[in-house]
C-alpha positions as CSV (number, residue, x, y, z in Angstrom):
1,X,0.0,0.0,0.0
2,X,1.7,3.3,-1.3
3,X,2.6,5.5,2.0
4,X,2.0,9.6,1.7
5,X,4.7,11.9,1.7
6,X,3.1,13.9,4.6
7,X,3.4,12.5,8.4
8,X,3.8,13.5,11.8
9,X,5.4,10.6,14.6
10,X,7.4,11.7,17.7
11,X,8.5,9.9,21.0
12,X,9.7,10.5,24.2
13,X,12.1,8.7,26.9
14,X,13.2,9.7,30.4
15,X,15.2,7.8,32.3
16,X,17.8,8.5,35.2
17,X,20.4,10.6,34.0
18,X,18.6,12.0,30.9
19,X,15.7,12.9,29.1
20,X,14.7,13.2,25.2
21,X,11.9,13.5,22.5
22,X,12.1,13.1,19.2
23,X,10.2,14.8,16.4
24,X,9.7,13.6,13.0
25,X,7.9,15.7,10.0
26,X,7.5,15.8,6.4
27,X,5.9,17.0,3.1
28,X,6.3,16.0,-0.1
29,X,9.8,16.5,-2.3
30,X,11.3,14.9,-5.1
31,X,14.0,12.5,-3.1
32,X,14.4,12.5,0.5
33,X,15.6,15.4,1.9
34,X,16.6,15.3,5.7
35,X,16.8,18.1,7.7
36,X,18.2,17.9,11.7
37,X,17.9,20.4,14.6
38,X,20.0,18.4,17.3
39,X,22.4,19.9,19.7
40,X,25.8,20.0,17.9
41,X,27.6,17.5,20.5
42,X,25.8,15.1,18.6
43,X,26.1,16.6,14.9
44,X,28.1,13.6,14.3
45,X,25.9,10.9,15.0
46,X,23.5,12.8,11.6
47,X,25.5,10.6,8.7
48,X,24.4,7.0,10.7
49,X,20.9,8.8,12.0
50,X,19.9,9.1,8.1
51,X,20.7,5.7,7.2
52,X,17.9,4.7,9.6
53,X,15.8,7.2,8.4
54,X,16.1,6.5,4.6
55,X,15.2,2.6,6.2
56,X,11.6,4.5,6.7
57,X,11.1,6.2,4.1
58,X,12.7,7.0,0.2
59,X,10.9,10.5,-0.7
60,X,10.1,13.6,0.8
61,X,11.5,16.4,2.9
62,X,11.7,15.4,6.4
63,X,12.8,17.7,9.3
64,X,14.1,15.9,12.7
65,X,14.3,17.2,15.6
66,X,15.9,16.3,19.2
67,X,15.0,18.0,22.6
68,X,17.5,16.6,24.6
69,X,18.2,17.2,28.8
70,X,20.8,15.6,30.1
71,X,21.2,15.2,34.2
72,X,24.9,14.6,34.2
73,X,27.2,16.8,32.7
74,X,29.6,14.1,31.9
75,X,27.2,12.0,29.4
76,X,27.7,14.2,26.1
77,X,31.0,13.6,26.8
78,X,31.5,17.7,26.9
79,X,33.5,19.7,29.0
80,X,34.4,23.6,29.7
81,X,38.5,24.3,29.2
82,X,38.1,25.8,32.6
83,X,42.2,27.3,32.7
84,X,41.7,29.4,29.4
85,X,38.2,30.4,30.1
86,X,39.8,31.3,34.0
87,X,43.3,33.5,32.5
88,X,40.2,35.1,29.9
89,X,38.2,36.5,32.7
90,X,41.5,37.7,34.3
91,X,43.0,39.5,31.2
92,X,39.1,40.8,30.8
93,X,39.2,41.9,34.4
94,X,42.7,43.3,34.4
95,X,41.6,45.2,31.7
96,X,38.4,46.5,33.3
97,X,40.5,47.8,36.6
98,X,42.9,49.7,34.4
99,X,40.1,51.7,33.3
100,X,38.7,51.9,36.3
101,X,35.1,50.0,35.7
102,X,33.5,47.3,37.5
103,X,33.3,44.2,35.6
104,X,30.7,41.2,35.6
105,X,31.0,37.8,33.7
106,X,28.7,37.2,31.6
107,X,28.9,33.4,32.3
108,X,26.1,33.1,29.3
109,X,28.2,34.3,26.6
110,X,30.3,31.0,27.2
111,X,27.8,29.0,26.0
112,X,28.3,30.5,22.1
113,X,31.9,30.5,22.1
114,X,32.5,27.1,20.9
115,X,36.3,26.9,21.4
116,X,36.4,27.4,25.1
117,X,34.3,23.7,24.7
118,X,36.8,20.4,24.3
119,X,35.0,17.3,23.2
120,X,36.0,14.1,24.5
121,X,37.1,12.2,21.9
122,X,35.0,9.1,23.6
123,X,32.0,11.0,22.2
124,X,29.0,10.5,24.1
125,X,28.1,7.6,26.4
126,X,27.2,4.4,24.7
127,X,23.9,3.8,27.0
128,X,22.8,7.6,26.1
129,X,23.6,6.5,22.3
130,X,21.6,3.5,22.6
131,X,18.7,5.6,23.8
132,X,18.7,7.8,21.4
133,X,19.0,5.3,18.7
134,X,15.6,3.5,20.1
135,X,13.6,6.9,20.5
136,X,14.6,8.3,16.9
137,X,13.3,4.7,15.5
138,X,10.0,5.0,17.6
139,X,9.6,8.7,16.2
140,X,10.1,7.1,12.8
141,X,7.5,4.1,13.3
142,X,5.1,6.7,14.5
143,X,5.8,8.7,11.5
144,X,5.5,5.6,9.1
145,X,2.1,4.8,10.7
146,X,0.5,8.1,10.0
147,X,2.3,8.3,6.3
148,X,0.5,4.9,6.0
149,X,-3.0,5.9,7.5
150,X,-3.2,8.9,5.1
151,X,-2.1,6.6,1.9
152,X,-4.4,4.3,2.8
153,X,-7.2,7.2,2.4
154,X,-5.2,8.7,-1.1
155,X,-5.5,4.8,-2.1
156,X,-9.0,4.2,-1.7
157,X,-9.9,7.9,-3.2
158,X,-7.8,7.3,-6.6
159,X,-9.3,3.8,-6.8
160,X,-13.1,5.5,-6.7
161,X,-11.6,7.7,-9.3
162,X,-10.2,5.0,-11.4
163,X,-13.7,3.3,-11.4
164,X,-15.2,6.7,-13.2
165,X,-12.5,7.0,-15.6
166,X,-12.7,3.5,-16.7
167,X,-16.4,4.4,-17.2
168,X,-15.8,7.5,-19.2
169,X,-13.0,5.3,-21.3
170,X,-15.9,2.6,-21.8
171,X,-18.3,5.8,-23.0
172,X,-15.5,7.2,-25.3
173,X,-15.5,2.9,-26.8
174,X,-19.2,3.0,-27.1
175,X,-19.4,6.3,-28.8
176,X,-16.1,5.5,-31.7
177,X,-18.3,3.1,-33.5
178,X,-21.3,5.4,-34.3
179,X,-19.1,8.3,-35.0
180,X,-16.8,6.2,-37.6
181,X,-20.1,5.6,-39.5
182,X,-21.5,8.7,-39.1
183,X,-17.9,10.2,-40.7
184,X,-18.3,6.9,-43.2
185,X,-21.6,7.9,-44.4
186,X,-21.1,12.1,-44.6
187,X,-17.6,11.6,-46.8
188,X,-19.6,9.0,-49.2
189,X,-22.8,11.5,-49.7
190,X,-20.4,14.3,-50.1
191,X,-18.1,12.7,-52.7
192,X,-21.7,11.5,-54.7
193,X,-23.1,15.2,-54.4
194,X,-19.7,16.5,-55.3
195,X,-19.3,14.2,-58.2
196,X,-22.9,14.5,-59.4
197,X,-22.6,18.7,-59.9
198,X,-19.4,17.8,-62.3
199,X,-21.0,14.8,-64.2
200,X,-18.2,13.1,-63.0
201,X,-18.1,8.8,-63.3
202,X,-18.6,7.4,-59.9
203,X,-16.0,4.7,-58.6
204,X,-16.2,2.1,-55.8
205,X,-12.9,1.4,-55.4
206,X,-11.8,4.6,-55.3
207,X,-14.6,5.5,-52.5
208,X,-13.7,2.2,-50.6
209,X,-9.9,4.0,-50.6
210,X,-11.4,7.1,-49.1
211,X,-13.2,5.5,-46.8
212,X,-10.5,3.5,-45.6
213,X,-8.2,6.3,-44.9
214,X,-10.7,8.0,-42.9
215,X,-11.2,5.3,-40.8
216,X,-7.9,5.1,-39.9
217,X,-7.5,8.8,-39.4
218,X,-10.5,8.6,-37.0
219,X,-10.2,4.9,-35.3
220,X,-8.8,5.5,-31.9
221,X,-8.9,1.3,-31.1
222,X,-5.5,1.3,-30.6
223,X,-5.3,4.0,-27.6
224,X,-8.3,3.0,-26.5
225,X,-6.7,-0.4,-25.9
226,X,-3.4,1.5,-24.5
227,X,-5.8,3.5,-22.3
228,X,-7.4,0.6,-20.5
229,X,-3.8,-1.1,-19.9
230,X,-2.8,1.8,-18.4
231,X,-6.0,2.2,-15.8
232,X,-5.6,-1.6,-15.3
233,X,-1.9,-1.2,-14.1
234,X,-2.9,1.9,-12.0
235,X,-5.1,0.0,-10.0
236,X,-2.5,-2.8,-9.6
237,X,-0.1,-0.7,-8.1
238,X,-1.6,0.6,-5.9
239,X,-2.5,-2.4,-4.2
240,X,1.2,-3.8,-4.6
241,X,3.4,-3.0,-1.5
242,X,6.3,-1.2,-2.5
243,X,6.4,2.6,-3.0
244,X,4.9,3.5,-5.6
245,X,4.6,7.0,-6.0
246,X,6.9,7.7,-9.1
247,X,5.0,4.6,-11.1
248,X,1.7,5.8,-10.3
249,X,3.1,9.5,-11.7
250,X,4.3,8.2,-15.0
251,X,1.2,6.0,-16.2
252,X,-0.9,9.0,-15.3
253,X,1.3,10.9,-17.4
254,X,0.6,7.7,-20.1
255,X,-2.9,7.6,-19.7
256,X,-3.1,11.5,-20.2
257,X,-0.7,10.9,-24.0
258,X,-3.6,8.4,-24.9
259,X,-7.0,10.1,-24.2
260,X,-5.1,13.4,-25.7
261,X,-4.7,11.3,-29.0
262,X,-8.4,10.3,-28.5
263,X,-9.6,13.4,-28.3
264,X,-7.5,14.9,-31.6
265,X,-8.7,12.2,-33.5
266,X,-12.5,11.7,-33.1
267,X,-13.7,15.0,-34.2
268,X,-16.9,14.4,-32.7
269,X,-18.6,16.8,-29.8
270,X,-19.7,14.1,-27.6
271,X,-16.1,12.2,-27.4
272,X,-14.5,15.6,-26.7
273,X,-17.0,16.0,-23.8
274,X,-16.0,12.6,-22.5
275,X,-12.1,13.8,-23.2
276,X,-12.5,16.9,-21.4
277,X,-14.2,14.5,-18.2
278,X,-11.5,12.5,-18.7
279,X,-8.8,14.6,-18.3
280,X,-10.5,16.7,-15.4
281,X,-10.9,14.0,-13.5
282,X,-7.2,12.3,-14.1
283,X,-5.7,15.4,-13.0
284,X,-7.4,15.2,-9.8
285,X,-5.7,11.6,-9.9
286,X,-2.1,13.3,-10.5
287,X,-2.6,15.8,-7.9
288,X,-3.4,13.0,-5.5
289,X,-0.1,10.6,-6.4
290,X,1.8,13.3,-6.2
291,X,1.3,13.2,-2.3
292,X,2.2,9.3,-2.3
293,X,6.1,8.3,-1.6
């Protein structure tokens, strides 16, 4: 069952020394595009974070997000250069008593200054890792339930949709025949008129010619035949399994080459009625796959 684009899953974990939540969103893009907001003691965890996320899902734009609080300073595996942010504050303070003005530390401001921060070259502990790694694949099975839920409602709406084009398509069958001999019948009465005002001989064969090229201008069998493949595969994919966004995209894209063809060739008002149905309603289709991964 084809999965949309569009989802929402998050999680949450507390334990002991630490506490986190994940947040997983997306809309719909080309190829997968993931996005991160994590703290940047972990920025380097992101390369083996998107393998597991491409394991969930192979299209869209995707923005993950960690809230992270951690209890013990000594689990990110971070620490302050406390002698060079010390002989700082005394050169700063020095500097203040020479000119005579009080000075206060803005302790804050050592939070943005990332070279007072060393980073243990241990990284961060492996139980907070683990933890991390289990709530960022709950987020994502919460997010591939809800991209399923709402494909699962895009399914069923394109299938109701496929039923009325195939019905139109059968209309567009039904009406080919009468307009072929309506077409059939004009050209041979024109010819006869047109032959009768010169005197002219009247020949069969010749007439059978005509007719048979006209036919073949105006039969649209072929497409027709092309046209109901298409809908037929449409239908099997999306009850097949795998993603199947891009496939459902390019017979649309097939289907909407045949009935064009159909509609240029009939030349009758009640087939380009049907055509113009047609087309309305499979670019409502289109509109819809392009939401499914």
């Amino acid at each position: 069952m084809p999965a949309s684009m569009t989802g929402f899953g998050r999680s949450e974990s507390a334990e002991e020394k630490w506490a986190h939540g994940f947040e997983v969103k997306s809309v719909n893009g080309r190829f997968l595009d993931v996005k991160w907001r994590i703290p940047s003691a972990l920025r380097s965890l992101e390369t083996a974070w998107e393998k597991i996320v491409r394991s969930y899902g192979s299209r869209g734009r995707v923005d993950v997000s960690l809230n992270l609080e951690v209890k013990s300073p000594d689990i990110l595996g971070v620490s302050l250069n406390l002698p060079l942010v010390a002989a700082m504050l005394d050169q700063v303070a020095k500097l203040a008593a020479m000119r005579g003005q009080a000075f206060e530390p803005d302790y804050n401001r050592l939070l943005s200054m990332s070279s007072l921060w060393r980073d243990d070259s241990s990284g961060p502990a492996p139980a907070l890792l683990d933890s991390l790694e289990r709530g960022l694949r709950a987020a994502l099975e919460d997010w591939r339930a809800s991209r399923q839920s709402e494909g699962a409602v895009l399914a069923e709406d394109l299938r109701v949709r496929l039923a009325r084009l195939r019905e139109l398509a059968q209309a567009i069958a039904q009406r080919i025949p009468g307009v072929l001999n309506e077409k059939r019948t004009g050209l041979c009465q024109r010819v006869r008129e047109a032959l009768a005002q010169v005197g002219a001989e009247y020949s069969e064969d010749r007439m059978l010619q005509e007719v048979a090229v006209l036919t073949d201008r105006l039969d649209v069998s072929e497409e027709l035949t092309r046209l109901f493949a298409h809908l037929d595969r449409l239908e099997q994919t999306l009850s097949g399994a795998a993603e199947e966004g891009k496939r459902l995209d390019f017979l649309i894209q097939e289907a909407f080459r045949e009935i064009n063809t159909c509609g240029n060739k009939a030349q009758d008002v009640e087939v380009s009625r049907l055509v113009v149905d047609f087309k309305t309603e499979l670019e409502r289709c289109r509109e819809q796959v392009q939401n499914l991964e």
